[in-house]
Biopython code that builds the backbone (N, CA, C, O; Angstrom):
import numpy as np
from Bio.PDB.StructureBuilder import StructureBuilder

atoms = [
    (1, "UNK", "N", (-7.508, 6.842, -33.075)),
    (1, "UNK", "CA", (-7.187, 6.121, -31.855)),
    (1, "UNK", "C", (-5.740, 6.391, -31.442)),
    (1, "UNK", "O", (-5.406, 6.529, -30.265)),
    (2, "UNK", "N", (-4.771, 6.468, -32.639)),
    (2, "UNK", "CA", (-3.958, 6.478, -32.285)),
    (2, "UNK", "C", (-2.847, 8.166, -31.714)),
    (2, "UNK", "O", (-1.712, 8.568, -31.461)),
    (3, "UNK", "N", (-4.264, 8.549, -31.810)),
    (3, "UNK", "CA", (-3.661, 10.262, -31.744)),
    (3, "UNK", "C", (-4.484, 10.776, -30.264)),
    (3, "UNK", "O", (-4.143, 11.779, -29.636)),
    (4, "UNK", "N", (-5.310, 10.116, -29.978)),
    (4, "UNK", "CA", (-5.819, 10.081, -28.639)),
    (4, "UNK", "C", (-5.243, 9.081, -27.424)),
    (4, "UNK", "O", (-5.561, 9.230, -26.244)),
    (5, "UNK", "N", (-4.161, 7.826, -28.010)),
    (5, "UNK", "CA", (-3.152, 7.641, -27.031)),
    (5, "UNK", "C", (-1.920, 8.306, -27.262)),
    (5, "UNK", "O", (-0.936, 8.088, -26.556)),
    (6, "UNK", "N", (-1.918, 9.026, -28.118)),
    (6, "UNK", "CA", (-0.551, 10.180, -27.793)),
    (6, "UNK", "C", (-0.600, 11.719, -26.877)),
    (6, "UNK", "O", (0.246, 12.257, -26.162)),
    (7, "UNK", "N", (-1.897, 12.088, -27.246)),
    (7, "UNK", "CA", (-2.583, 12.945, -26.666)),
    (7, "UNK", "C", (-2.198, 12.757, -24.704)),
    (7, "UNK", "O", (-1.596, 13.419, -23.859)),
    (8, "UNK", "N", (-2.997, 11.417, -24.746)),
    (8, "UNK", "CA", (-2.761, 11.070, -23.256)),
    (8, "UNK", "C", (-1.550, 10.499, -22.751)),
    (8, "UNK", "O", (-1.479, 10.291, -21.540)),
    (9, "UNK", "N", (-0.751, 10.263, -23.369)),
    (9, "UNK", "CA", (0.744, 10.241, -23.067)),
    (9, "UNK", "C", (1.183, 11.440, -23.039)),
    (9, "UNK", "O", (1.872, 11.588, -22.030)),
    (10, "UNK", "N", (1.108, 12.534, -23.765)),
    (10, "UNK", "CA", (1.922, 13.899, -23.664)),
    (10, "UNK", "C", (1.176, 14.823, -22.438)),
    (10, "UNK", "O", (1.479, 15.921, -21.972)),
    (11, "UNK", "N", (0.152, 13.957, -22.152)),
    (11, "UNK", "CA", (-0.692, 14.980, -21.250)),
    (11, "UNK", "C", (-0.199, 14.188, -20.048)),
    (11, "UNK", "O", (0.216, 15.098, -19.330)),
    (12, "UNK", "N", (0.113, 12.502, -19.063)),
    (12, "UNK", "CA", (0.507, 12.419, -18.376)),
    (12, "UNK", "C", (2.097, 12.578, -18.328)),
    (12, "UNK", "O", (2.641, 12.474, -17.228)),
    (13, "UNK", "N", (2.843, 12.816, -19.425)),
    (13, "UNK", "CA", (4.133, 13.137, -19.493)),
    (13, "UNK", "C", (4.094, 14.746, -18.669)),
    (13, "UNK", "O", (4.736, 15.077, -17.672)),
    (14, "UNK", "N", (3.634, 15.130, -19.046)),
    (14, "UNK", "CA", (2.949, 17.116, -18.464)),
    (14, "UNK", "C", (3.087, 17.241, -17.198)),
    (14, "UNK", "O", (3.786, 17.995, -16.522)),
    (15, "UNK", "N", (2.323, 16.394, -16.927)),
    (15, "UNK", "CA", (1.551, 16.648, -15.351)),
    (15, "UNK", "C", (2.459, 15.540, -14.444)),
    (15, "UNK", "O", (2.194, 15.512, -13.243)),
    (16, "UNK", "N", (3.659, 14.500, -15.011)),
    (16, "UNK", "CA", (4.232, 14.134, -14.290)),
    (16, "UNK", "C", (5.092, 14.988, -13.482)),
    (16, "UNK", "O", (5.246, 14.808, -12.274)),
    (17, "UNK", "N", (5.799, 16.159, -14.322)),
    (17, "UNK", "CA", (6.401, 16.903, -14.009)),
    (17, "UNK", "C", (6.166, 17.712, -12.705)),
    (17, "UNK", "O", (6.942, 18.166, -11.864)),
    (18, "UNK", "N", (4.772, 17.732, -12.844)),
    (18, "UNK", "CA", (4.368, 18.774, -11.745)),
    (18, "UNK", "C", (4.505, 18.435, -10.419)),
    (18, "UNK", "O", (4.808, 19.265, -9.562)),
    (19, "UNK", "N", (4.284, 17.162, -10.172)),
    (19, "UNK", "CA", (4.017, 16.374, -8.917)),
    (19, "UNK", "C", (5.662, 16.188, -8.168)),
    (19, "UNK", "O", (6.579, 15.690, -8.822)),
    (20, "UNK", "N", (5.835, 16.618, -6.863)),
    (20, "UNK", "CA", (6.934, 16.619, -6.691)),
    (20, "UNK", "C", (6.795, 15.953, -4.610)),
    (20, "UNK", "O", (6.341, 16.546, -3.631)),
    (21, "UNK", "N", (7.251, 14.937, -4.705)),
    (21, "UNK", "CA", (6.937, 14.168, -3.068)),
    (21, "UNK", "C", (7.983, 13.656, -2.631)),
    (21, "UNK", "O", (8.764, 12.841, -3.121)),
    (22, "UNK", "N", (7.948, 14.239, -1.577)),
    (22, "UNK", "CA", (9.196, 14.180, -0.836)),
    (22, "UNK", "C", (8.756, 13.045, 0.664)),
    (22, "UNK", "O", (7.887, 13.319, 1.493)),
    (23, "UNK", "N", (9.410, 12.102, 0.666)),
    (23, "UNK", "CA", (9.445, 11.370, 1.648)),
    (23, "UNK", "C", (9.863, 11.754, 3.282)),
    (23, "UNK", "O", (11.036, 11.823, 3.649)),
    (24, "UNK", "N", (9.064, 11.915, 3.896)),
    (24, "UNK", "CA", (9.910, 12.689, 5.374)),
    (24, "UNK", "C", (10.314, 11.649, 6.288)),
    (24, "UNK", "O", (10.594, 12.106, 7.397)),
    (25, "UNK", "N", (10.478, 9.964, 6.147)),
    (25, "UNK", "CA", (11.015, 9.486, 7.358)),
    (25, "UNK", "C", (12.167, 8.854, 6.585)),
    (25, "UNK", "O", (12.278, 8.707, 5.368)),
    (26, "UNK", "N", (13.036, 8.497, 7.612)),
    (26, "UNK", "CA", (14.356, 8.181, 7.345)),
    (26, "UNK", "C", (14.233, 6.776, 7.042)),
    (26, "UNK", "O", (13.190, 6.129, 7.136)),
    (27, "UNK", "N", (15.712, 6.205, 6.558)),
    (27, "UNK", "CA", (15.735, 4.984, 6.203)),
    (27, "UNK", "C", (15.945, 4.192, 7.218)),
    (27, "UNK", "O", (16.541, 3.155, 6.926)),
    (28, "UNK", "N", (15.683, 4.317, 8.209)),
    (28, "UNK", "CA", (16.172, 3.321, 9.409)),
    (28, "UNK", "C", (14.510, 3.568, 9.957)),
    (28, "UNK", "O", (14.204, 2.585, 10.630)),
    (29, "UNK", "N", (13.566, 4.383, 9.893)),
    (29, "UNK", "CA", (12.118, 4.717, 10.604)),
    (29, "UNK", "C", (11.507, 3.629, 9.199)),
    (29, "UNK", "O", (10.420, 3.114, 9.461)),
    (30, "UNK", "N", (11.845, 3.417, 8.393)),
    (30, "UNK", "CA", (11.617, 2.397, 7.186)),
    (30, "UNK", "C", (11.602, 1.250, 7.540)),
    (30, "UNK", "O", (10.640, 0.507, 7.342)),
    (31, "UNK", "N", (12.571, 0.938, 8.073)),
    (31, "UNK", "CA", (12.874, -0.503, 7.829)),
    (31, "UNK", "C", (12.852, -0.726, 9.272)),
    (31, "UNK", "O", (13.814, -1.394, 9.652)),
    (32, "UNK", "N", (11.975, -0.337, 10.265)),
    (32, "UNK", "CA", (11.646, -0.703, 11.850)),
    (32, "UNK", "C", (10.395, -0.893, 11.087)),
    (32, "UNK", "O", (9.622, -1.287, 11.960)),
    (33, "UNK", "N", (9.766, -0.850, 10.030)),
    (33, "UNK", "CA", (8.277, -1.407, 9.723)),
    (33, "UNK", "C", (8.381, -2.272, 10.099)),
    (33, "UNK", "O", (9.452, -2.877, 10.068)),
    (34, "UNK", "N", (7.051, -2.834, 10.756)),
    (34, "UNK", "CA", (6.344, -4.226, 10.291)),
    (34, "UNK", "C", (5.107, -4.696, 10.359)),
    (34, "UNK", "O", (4.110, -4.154, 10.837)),
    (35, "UNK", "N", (5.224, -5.744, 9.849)),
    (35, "UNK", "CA", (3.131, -6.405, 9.789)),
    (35, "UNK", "C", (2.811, -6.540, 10.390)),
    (35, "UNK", "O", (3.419, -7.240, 11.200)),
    (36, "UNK", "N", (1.462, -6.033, 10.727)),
    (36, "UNK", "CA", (1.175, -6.172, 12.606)),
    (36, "UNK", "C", (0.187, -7.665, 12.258)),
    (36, "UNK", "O", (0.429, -8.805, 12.653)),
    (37, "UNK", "N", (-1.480, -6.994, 11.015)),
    (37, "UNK", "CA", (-1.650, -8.148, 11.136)),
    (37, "UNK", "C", (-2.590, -8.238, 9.545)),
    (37, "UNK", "O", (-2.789, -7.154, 8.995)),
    (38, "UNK", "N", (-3.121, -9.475, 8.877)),
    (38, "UNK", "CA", (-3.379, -9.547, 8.238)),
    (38, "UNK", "C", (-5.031, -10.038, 7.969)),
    (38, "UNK", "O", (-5.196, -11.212, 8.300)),
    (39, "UNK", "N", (-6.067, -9.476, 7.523)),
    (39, "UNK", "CA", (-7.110, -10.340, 7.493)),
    (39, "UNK", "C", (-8.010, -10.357, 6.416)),
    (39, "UNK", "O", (-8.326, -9.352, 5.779)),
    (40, "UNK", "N", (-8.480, -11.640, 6.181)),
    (40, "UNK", "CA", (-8.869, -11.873, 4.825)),
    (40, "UNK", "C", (-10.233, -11.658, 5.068)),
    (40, "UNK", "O", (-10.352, -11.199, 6.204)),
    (41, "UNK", "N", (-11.676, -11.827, 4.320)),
    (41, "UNK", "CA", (-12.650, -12.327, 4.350)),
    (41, "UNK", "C", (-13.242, -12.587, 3.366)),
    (41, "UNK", "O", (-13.346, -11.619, 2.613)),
    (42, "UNK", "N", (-13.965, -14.036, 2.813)),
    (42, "UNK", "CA", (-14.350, -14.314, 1.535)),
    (42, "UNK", "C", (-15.386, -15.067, 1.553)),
    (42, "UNK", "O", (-15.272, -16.153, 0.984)),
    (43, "UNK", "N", (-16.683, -14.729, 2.196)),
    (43, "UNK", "CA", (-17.490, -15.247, 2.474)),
    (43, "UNK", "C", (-18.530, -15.928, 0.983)),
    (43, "UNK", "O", (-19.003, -17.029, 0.698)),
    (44, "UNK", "N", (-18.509, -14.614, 0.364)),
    (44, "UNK", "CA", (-19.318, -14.910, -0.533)),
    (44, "UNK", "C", (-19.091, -15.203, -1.985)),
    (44, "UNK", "O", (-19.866, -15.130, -2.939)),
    (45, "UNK", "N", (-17.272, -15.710, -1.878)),
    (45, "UNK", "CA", (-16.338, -14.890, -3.050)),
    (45, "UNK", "C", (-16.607, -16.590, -3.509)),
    (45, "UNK", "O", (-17.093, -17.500, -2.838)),
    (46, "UNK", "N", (-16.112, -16.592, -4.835)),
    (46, "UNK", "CA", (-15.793, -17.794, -5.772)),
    (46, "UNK", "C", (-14.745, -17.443, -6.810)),
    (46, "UNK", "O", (-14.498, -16.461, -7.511)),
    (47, "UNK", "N", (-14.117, -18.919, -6.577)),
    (47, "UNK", "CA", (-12.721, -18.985, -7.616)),
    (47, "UNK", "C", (-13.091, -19.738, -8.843)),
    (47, "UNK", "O", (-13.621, -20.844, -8.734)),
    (48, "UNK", "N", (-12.896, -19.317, -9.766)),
    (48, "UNK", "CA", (-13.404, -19.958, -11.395)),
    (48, "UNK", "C", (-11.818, -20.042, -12.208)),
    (48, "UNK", "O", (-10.928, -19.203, -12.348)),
    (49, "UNK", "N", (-11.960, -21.500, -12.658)),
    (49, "UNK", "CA", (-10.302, -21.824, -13.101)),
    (49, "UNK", "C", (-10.635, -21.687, -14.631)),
    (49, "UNK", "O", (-9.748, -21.834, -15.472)),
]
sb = StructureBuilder()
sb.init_structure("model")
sb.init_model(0)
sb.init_chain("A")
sb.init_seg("    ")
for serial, (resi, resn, name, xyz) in enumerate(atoms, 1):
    if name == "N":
        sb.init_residue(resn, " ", resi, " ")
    sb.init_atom(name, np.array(xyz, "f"), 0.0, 1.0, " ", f" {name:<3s}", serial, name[0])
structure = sb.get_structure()
């Protein structure tokens, strides 16, 4: 078990490397965000405490 979560640690350690993302809007096109709007629906949902 414990050589198959090292396995997958050295393997997303790997492939972190690869991934490289570059943000293209500025910090001021950032922070003009905002919430336009929000909507829930929970028709059929249940809360259990």
């Amino acid at each position: 078990m414990f050589r198959r979560i090292l396995c997958f640690g050295f393997l997303a350690f790997a492939l972190a490397g690869c991934v490289t993302v570059q943000n293209p809007l500025s910090g001021r096109d950032v922070e003009a965000f905002r919430l336009a709007s929000i909507h829930v629906d929970a028709d059929d949902s249940a809360i259990l405490w």
